[in-house]
C-alpha positions as CSV (number, residue, x, y, z in Angstrom):
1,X,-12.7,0.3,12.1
2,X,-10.2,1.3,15.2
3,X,-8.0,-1.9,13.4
4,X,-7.8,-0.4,10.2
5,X,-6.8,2.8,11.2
6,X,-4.1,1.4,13.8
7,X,-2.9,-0.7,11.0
8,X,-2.7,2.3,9.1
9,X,-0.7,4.3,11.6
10,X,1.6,1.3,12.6
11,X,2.2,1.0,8.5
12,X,3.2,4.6,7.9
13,X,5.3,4.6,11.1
14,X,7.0,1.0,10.2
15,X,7.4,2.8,6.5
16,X,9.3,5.8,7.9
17,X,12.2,3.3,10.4
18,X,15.2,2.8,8.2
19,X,15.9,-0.2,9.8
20,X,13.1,-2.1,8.7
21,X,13.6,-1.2,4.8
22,X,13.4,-5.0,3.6
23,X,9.5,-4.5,4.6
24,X,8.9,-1.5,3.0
25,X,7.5,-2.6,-0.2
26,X,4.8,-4.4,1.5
27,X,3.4,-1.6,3.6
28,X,0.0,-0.1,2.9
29,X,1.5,3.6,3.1
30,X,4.8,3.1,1.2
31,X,3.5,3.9,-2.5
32,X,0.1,5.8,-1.4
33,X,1.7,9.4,-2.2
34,X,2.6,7.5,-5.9
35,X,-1.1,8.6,-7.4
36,X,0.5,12.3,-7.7
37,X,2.8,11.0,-10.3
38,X,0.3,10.7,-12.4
39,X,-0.6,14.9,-12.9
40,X,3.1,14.7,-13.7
41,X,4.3,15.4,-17.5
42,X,4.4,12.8,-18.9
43,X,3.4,10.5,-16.1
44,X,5.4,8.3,-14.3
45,X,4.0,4.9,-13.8
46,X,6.0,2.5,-12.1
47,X,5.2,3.4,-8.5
48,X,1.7,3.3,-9.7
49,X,1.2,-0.3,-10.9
50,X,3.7,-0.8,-8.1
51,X,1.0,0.4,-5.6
52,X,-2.0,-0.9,-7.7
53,X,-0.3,-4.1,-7.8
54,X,-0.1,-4.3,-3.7
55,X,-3.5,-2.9,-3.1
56,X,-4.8,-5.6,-5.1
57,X,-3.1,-8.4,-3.5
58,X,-4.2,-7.3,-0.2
59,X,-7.8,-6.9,-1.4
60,X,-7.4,-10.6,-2.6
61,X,-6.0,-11.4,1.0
62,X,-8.6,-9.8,3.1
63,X,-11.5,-8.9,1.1
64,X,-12.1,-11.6,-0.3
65,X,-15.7,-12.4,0.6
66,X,-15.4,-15.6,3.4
67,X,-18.1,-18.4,3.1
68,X,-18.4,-18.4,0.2
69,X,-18.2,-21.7,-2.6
């Protein structure tokens, strides 16, 4: 649990450097604030699926269930 946390801390620290901008896009924290443009009118939706579309692919990276088939 201590990992996750530091990884999130290291992400939204990494996400907030300039200099490292070519990583953004793959950092947990860089679309996590996206959700509150959906209570927007009408709704914006490309961060979103952006963000949907990363937390998925690290779901299928590390929670996908080992030993298994």
């Amino acid at each position: 649990m201590a990992a996750t946390v530091g990884l999130a801390v290291l992400s939204a620290i990494l996400d907030s450097v300039s200099q490292v901008s070519a990583i953004h896009p793959w950092l947990l924290t860089h679309y996590w604030l996206s959700f509150g443009d959906l209570l927007r009118t009408p709704a914006d939706w490309h961060n979103v699926i952006a963000d949907l579309r990363l937390q998925v692919g690290y779901v299928a990276v590390f929670g996908w269930p080992r030993g298994l088939g």
